[in-house]
C-alpha positions as CSV (number, residue, x, y, z in Angstrom):
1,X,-2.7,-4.0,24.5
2,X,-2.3,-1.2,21.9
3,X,-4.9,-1.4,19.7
4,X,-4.9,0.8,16.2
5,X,-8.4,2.5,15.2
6,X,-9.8,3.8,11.7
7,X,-12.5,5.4,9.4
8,X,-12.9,4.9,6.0
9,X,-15.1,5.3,2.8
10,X,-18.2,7.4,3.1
11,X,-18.9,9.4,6.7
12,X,-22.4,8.4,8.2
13,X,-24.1,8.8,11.6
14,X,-23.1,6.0,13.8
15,X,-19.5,6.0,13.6
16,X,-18.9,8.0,16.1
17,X,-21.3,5.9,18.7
18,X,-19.6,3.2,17.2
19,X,-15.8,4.6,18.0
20,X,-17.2,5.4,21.5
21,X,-18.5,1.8,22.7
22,X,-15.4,-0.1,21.5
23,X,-13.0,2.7,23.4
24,X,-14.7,2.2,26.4
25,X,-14.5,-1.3,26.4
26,X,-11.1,-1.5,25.7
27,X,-10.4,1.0,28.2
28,X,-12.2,-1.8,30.4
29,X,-9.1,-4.0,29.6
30,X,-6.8,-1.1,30.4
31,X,-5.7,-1.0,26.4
32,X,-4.3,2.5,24.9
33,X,-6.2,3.0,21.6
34,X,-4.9,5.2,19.0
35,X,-6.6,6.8,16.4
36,X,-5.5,6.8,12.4
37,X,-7.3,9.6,11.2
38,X,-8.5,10.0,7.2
39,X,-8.9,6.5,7.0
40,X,-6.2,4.3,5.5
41,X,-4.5,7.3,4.3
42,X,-3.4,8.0,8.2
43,X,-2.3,4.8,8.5
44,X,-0.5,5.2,5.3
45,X,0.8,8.8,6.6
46,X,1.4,8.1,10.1
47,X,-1.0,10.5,11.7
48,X,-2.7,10.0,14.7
49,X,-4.6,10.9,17.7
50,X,-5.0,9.4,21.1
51,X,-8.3,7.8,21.6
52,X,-9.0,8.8,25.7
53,X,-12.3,8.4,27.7
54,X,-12.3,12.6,27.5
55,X,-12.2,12.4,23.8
56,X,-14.8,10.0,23.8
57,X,-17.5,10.1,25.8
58,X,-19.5,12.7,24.8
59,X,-19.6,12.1,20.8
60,X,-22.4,10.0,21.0
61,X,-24.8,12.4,19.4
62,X,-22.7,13.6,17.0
63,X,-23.2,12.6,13.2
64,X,-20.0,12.3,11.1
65,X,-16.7,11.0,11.9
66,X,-14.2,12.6,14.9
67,X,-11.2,10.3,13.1
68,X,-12.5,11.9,9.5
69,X,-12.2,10.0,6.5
70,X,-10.9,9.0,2.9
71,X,-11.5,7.0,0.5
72,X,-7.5,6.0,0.6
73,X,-7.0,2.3,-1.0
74,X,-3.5,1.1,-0.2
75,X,-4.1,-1.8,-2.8
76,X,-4.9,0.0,-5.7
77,X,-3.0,-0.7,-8.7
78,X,0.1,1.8,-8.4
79,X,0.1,2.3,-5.2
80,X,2.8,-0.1,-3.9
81,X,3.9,3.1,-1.8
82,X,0.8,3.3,0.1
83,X,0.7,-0.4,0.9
84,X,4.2,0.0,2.3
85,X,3.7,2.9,4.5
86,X,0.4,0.7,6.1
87,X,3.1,-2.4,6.6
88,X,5.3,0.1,8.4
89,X,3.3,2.4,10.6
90,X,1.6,-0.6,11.8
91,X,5.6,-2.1,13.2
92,X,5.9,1.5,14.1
93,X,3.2,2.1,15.9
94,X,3.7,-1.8,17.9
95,X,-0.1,-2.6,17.0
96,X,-1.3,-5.5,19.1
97,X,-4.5,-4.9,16.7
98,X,-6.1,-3.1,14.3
99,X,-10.3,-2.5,14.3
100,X,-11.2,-0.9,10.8
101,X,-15.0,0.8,10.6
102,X,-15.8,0.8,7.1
103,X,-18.3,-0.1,4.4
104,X,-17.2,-2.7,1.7
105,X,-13.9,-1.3,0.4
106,X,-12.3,-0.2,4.0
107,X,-13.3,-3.7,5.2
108,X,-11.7,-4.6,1.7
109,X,-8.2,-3.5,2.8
110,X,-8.8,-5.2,6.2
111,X,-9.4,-8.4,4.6
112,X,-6.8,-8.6,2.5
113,X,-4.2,-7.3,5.3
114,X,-5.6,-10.1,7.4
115,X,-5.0,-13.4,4.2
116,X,-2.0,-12.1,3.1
117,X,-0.2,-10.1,5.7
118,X,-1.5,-11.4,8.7
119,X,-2.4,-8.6,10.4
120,X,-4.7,-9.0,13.1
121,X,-8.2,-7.2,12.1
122,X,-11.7,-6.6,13.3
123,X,-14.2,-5.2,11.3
124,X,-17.2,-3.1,11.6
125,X,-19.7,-2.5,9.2
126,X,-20.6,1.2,8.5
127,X,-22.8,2.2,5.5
128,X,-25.9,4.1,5.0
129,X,-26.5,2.1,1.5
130,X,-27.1,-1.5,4.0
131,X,-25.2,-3.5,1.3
132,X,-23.2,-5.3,3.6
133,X,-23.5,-8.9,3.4
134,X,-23.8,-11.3,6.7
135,X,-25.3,-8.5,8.6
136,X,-29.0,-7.7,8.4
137,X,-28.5,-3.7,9.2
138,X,-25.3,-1.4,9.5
139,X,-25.3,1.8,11.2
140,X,-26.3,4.8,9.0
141,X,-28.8,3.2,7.1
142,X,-31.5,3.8,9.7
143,X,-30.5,7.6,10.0
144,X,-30.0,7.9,5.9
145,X,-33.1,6.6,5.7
146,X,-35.1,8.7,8.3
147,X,-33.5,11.7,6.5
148,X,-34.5,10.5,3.2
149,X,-38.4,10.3,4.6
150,X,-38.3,13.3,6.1
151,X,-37.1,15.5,3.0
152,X,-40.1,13.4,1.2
153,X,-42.6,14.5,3.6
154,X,-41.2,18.2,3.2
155,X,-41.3,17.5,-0.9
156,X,-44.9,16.2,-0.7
157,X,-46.3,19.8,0.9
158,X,-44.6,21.9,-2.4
159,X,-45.7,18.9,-4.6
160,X,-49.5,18.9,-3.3
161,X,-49.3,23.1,-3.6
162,X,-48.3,23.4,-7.1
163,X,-49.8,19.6,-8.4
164,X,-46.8,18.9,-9.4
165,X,-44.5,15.6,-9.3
166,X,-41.7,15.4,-7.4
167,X,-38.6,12.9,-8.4
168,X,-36.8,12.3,-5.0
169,X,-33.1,11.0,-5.5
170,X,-31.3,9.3,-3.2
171,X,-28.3,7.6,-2.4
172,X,-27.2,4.3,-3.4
173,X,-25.0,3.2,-5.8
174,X,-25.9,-0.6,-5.9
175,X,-28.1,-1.5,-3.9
176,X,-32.3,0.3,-3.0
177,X,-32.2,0.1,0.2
178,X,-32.6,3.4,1.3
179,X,-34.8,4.7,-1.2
180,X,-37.3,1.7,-1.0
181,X,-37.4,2.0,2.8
182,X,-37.6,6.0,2.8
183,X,-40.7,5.6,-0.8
184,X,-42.2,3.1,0.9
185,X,-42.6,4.7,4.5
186,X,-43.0,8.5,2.6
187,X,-45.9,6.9,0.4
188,X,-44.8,7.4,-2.7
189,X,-45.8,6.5,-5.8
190,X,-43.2,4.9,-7.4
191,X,-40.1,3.5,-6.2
192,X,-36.9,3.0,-8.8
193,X,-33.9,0.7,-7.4
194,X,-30.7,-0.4,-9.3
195,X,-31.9,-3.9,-8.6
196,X,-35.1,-3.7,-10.7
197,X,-35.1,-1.9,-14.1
198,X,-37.0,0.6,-14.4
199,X,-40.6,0.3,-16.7
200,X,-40.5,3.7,-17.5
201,X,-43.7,2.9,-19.7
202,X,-45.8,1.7,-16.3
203,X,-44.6,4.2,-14.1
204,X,-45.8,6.9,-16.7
205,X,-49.0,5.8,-17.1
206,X,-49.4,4.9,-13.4
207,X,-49.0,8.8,-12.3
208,X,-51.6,9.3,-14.8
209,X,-53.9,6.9,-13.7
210,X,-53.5,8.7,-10.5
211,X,-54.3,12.5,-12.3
212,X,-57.3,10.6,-14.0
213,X,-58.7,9.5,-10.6
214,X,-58.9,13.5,-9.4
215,X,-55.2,13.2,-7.2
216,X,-53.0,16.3,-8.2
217,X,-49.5,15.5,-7.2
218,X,-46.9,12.8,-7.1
219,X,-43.6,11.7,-6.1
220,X,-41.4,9.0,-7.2
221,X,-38.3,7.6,-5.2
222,X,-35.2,6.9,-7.3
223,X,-31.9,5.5,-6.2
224,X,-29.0,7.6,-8.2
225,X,-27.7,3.9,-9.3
226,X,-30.6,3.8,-11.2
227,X,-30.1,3.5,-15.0
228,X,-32.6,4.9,-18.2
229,X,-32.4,4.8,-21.8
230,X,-31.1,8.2,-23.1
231,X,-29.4,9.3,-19.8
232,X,-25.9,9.4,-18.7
233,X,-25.1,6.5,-17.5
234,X,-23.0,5.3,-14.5
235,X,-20.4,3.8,-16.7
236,X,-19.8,7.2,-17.6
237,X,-19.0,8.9,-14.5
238,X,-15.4,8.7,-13.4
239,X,-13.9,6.3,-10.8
240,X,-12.7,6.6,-7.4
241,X,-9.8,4.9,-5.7
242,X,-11.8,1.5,-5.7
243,X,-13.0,1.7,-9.0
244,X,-16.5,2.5,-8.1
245,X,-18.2,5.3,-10.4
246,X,-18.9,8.6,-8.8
247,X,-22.5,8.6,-9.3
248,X,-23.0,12.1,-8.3
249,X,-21.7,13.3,-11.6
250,X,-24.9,11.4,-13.7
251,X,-27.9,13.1,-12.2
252,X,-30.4,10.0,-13.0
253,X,-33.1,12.3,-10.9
254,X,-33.1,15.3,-13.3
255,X,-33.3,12.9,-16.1
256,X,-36.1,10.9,-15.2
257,X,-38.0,13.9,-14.0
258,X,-37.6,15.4,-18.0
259,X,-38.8,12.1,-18.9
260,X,-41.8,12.0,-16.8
261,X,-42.9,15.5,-18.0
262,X,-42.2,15.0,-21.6
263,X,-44.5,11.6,-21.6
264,X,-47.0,12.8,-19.4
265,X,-47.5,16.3,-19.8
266,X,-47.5,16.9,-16.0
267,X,-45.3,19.5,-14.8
268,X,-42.5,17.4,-12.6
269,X,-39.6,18.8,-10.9
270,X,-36.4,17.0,-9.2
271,X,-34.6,16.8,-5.7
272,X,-31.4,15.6,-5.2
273,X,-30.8,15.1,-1.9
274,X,-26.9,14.5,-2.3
275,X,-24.9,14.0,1.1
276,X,-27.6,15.7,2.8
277,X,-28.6,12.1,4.0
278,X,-25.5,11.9,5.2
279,X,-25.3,14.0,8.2
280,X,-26.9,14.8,11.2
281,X,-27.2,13.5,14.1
282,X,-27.6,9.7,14.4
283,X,-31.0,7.9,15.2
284,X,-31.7,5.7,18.3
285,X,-31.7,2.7,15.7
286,X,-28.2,3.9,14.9
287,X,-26.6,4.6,18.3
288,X,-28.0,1.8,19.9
289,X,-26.1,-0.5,16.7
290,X,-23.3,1.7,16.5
291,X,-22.9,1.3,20.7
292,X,-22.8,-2.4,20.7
293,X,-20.5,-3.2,17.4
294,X,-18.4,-1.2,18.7
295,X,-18.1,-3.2,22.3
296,X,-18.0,-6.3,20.5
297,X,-15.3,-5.5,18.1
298,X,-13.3,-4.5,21.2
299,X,-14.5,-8.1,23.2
300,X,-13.5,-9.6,20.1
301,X,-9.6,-8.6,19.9
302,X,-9.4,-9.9,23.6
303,X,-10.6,-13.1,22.6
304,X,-8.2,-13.3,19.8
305,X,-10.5,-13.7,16.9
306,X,-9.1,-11.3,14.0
307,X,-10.3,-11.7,10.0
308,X,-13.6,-11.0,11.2
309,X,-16.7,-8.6,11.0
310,X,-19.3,-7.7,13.5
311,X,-23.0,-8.4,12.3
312,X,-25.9,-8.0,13.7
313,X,-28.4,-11.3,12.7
314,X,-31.4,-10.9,14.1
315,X,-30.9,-9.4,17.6
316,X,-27.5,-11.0,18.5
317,X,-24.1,-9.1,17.5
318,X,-21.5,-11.4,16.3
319,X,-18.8,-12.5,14.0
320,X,-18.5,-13.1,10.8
321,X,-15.5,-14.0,7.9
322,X,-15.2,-10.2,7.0
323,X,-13.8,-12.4,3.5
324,X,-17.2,-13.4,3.5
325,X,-19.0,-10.2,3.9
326,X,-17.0,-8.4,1.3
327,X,-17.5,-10.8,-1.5
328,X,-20.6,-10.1,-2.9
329,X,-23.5,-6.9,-2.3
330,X,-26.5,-7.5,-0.1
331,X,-29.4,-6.5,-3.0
332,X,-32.6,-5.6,-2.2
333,X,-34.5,-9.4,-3.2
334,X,-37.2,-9.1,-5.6
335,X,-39.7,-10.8,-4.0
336,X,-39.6,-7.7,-1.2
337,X,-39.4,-5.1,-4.6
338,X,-42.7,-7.0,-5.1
339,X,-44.2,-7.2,-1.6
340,X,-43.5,-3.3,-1.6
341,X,-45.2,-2.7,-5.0
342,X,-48.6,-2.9,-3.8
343,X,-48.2,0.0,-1.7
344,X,-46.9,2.4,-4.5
345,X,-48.3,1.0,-7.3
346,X,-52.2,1.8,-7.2
């Protein structure tokens, strides 16, 4: 078989452990694998490069993306062009199948190429934010995360020095994940998610508690989909190709750190850790997950079952409606917010 290969949305460690395990099973099967590179625009463009056991096997460290990425959407309004070129590179290219590593909007395009054009798809789910639904983890959450923690660790040293408070922003547009798994495990003392709104009132007066009981620094963990009164919001920022706001533009951080200091009096500075989270090598977790989604995508073209997504529930990899896992965001519940709070909120 010929079998078609992309990147899209956001780069994260993981992709490129997860690129490696489904070559190398198809090369088991004796497939050729091409690679679209940039995503859909690639596919869109034509541009390619062979996928071969020398390109392969030795990117399993390696953070980022060897196919590169866009954030191309070939069904946004306008683009009629771009939809067009997909439909004919993929005749061109005699595509017995095509396996699409993305978040939400890459997996998106899949779906939709799969209900209304009928083109054979696998999906597998890449993004460090975890707001996939139908899968309990994706790859690049885990090394997102661990990045996260590790620049809160390093923030905590300069915040203890100069009793200060530190505001730690951090990825994640709609959905806490990462910044409730990287406060929590960094011991911070407050934790802001998009899924919770933020009691600005509470979390004031529970750094000073803190001051009052002789402790001389802080830090708070904030999502940059976070929203406050008096800030920019996200509404404001402008859109990509799918419509989503680009959050990086708003700065919630900075503004809640001005907020802090202008309540409480205590001097509070911000970090925003940006893309930083996004690179680096991945993390066991990561190659490990990225290694076998990978294989089972591949397994799963041979069996024939397309318009799906590889999950991981609980430790078993299998397949899901990618319809399904695209409809809706996988939110942080806030019953776990709340399980969480007792370790922050003291």
């Amino acid at each position: 078989m010929k079998i078609g290969m992309l990147t899209g949305g956001g780069d994260c460690p993981g992709l490129n452990p997860a690129i490696r395990g489904a070559v190398l099973r198809l090369l088991d099967y004796g497939d050729e694998v091409i690679g679209f590179t940039q995503g859909w625009k690639g596919l869109v463009e034509g541009n390619t490069e062979p996928l071969t056991l020398e390109r392969v096997e030795g990117i399993i460290d390696q953070g980022g993306t060897i196919l590169r990425s866009s954030r191309t959407n070939p069904f946004a309004a306008g683009k009629e062009a771009q939809l067009e070129g997909v439909l004919a590179n993929l005749k061109k290219f005699e595509l017995d199948a095509l396996i699409a590593l993305g978040g939400e909007d890459t997996l998106g395009v899949a779906s939709k190429l799969w209900t209304q054009y009928g083109i054979k798809t696998v999906g597998v789910p890449k993004t460090m934010d975890n707001d996939l639904s139908l899968t309990d983890y994706t790859f690049g959450f885990d090394s997102a995360a661990s990045v996260a923690l590790e620049s809160i660790d390093r923030l905590r040293d300069t915040a203890r020095s100069h009793d200060r408070v530190i505001v730690v922003e951090i990825m994640g547009r709609h959905a806490g994940w990462t910044a409730l798994w990287a406060g929590v495990a960094g011991g911070a003392d407050w934790v802001a998610i998009p899924e919770v709104p933020l009691d600005m009132d509470a979390m004031c007066k529970h750094l000073q508690a803190n001051y009052a009981r002789g402790k001389t620094f802080g830090i708070v963990a904030v999502s940059e989909g976070v929203e406050i009164a008096g800030a920019q919001k996200a509404a404001d920022a402008a859109l990509d190709a799918f419509g989503h706001h680009q959050l990086g533009e708003v700065g919630i951080g900075p503004a809640i750190a001005k907020e802090i200091e202008k309540r409480t009096g205590i001097p509070t500075r911000d970090a925003v850790l940006g893309h930083v989270v996004r690179g680096g090598s991945p993390t066991l977790f990561d190659r490990i997950l990225g290694t076998r989604v990978g294989i089972k995508a591949a397994e799963l073209v041979h069996e024939g079952k397309f318009g799906v997504m590889v999950a991981q529930q609980g430790t078993e990899i299998l397949a899901v409606p990618i319809e399904d896992a695209v409809k809706q965001w996988k939110l942080v519940p806030q019953a776990l917010y709340d399980e969480f709070v007792t370790t922050f909120n003291k």
